[in-house]
N, C-alpha and C positions, 0 to 999 in steps of 0.2 A: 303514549308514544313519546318516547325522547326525542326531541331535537338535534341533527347533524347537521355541520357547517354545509350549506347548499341547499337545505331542505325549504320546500316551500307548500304552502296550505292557505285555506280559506277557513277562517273562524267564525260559525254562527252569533250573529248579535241581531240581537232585539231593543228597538224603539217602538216601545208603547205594544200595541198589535202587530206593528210589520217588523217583517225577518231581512237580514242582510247577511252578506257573506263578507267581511276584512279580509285582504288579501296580504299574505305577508312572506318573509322572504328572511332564512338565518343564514349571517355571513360566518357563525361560530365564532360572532363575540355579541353582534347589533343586530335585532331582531329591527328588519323595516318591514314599516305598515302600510300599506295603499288604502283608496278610498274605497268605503264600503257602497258593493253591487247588488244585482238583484238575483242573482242568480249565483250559486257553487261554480258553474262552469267558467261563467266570467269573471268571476274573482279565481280560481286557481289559473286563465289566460293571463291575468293582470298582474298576481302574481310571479309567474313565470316572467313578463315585463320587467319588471322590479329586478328579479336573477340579471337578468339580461344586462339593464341597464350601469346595476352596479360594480357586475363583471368587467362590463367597459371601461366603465371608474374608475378603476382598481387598476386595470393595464397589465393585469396578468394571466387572464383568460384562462383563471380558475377563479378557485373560491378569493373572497375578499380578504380571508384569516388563514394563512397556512400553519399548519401546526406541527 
């Protein structure tokens, strides 16, 4: 799946035997990372946090990169 500016997901990683989910967040140029959870469902909430938060950021209440 390609990447679009907005898009956001949870990336399976593994330490050692335990599984984690990275929550991340493309502005359509900076891919941000959140701390990896225990679960898909909580890392795509924490994701969606991270939209949110950097929507703010940005002060444009859309994406961070308009194109």
């Amino acid at each position: 799946m390609a990447m679009q500016p907005g898009n956001t997901g949870a990336q399976l990683m593994t330490y050692g035997i335990t599984a984690y989910f990275r929550p991340w967040y493309f502005d359509g140029r900076v891919v941000y990372w959140g701390e990896p959870e225990h679960t898909r469902s909580d890392a795509v909430n924490s994701a969606n946090r991270i939209r949110q938060s950097m929507i703010k950021r940005s002060g444009q209440g859309g994406f961070v990169n308009s194109w």
